[in-house]
C-alpha positions in Angstrom: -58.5 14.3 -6.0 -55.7 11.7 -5.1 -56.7 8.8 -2.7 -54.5 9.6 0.6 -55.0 6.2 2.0 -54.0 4.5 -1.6 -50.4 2.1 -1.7 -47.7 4.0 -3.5 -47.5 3.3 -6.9 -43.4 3.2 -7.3 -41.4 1.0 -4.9 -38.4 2.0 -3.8 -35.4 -1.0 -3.5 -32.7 -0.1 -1.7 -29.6 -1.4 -3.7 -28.2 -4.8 -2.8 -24.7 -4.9 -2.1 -22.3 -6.9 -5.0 -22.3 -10.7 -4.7 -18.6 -10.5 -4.7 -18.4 -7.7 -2.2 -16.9 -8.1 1.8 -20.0 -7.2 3.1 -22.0 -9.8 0.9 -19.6 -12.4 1.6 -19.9 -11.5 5.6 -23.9 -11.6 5.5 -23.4 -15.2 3.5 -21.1 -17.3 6.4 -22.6 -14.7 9.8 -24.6 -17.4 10.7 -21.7 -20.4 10.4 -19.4 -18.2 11.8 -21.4 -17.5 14.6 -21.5 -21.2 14.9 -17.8 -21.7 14.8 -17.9 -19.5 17.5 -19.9 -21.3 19.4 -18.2 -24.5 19.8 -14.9 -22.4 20.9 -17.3 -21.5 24.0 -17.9 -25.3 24.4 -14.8 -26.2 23.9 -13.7 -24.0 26.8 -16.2 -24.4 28.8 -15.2 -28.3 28.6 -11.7 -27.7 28.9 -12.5 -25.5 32.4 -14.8 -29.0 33.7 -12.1 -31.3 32.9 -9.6 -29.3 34.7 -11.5 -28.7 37.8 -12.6 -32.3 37.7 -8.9 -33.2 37.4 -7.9 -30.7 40.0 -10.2 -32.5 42.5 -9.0 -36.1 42.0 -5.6 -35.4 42.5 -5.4 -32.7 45.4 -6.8 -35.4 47.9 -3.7 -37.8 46.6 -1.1 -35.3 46.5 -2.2 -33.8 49.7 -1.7 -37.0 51.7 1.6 -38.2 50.1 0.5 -41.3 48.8 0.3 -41.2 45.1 2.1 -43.4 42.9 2.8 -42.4 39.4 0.0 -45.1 38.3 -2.7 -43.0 40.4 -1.2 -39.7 38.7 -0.4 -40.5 35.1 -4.6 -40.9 34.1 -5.7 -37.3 35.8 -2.3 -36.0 34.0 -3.2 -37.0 30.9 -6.1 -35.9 31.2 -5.2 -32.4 32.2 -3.4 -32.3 29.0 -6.3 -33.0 27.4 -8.5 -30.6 28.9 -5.3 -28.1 28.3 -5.7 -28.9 24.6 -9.6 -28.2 25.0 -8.6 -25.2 26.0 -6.5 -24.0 23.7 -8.6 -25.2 20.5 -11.6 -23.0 22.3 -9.6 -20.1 22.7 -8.3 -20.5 18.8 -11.7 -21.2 17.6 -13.0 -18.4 19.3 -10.9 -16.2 17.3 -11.4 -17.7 13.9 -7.4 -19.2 13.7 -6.9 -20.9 10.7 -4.3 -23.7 12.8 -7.3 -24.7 15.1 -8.7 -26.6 12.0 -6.7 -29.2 12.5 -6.9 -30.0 16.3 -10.5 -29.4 16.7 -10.8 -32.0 14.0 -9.1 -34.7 15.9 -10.6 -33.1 19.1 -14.3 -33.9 17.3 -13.3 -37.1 15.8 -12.3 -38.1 19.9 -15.7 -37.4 20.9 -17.2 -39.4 18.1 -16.8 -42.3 20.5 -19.4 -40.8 22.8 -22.1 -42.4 21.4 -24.8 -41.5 21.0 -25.0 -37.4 22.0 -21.4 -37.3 21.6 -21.5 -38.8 18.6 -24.2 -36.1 17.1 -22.2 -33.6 18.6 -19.0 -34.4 17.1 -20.1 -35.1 13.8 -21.9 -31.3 13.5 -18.7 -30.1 14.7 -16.6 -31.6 12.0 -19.1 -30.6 9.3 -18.7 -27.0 10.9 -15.4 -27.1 10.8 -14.7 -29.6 7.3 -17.3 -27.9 5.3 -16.6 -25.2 2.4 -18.0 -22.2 4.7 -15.9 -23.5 7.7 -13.0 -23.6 5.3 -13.7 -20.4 4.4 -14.7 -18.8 8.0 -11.3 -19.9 9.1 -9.6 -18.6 6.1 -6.9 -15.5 6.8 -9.2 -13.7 3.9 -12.0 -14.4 5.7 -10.2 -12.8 8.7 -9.8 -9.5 6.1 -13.3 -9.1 5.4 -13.8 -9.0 9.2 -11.9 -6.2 9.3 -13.2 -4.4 6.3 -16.8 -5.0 7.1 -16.8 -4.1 11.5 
């Protein structure tokens, strides 16, 4: 009489999918592509603080009439700024190859935030410089996306 309460004695594997194969490649960057992700959501939420902040210090001086360019060309330039924030979040957010470039200079900005900024910017740049980055921002990468939902 068999044992009912004995362990199986053949284990069933369910097949692992090709090394080279979409989905494999997917499962192998998910995580640094989440993390990509993640600083386009920073990005933007940054880019949204520095043009609220902006919004604020000029409305009171454009409201009364008495700016000079010297008062308006700082919160300008920094609305730019925070317009560039912006757009790199948005671009990062969707995994576009061109935001490699701009978040790069973005992060090596923010390098001179020492010392959070600093730790910040510097894990940015490896998630962005690094061989998976390169490869999460990659129009192939892009492809797999597709072919693996």
């Amino acid at each position: 009489m068999e044992d009912p309460y004995a362990s199986p004695q053949t284990v069933e594997t369910a097949a692992a999918p090709e090394p080279d194969s979409p989905e494999a490649i997917r499962k192998k960057h998910l995580n640094h592509e989440a993390s990509v992700k993640s600083i386009g959501l920073l990005y933007m939420l940054g880019g949204i603080l520095l043009l609220l902040s902006t919004a604020g210090t000029l409305a009171p001086l454009v409201v009364n009439g008495s700016a000079t360019w010297q008062q308006i060309a700082l919160p300008a330039g920094i609305a730019v700024l925070s317009l560039g924030y912006l757009v790199c979040g948005f671009g990062i957010r969707g995994l576009k190859p061109w935001t490699k470039i701009p978040v790069s200079i973005l992060a090596a900005i923010g390098l001179l935030g020492f010392p959070i900024g600093t730790l910040i910017s510097a894990y940015i740049l490896y998630l962005i410089l690094s061989k998976k980055g390169a490869m999460v921002l990659s129009p192939a990468y892009k492809e797999i996306i597709r072919a693996t939902p």
